[in-house]
N, C-alpha and C positions, 0 to 999 in steps of 0.2 A: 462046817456048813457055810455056803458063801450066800450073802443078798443079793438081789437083783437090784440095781440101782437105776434100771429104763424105768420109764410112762408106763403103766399096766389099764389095762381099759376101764375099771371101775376107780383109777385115782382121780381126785379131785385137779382140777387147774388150778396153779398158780396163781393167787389174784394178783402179783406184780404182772405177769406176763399178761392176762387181761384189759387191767389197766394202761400199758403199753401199746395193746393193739386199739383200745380204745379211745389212746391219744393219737394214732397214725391214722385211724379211720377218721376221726374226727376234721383234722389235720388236712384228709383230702378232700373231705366234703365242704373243708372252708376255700381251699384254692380255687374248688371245682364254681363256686359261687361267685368266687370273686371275679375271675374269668368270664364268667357268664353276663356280670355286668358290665364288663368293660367291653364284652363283645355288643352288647347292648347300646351301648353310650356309644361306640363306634360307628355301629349302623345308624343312630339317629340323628348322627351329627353330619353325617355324608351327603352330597350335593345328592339332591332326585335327581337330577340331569345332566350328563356330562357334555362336558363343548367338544362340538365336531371341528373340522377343519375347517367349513365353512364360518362357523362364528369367529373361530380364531384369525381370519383373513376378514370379516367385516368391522371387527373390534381394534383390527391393527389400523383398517380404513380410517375408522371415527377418529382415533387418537391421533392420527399421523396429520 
């Protein structure tokens, strides 16, 4: 008489393999956060207005 040694659909999960995916979910909801503040800090640190060529030719005036 030989066993079956696959998953059968009423066996119970792993709790290592659980606990595993519990740290890689985890894992990506901390990256996914942390990204999200940096993209954060990024946009709020960015000039509202960027200089056209025309400022960049009266600014070269002033100094020169």
């Amino acid at each position: 008489m030989t066993t079956a040694t696959g998953r059968h659909r009423g066996q119970h999960r792993d709790p290592v393999e659980a606990a595993l995916k519990a740290l890689v979910v985890s894992g990506h909801l901390i990256v996914l956060g942390l990204l999200g503040v940096l993209v954060n800090q990024q946009q709020r640190h960015q000039p509202v207005a960027t200089a056209t060529a025309a400022d960049a030719e009266s600014l070269a005036l002033v100094e020169a």
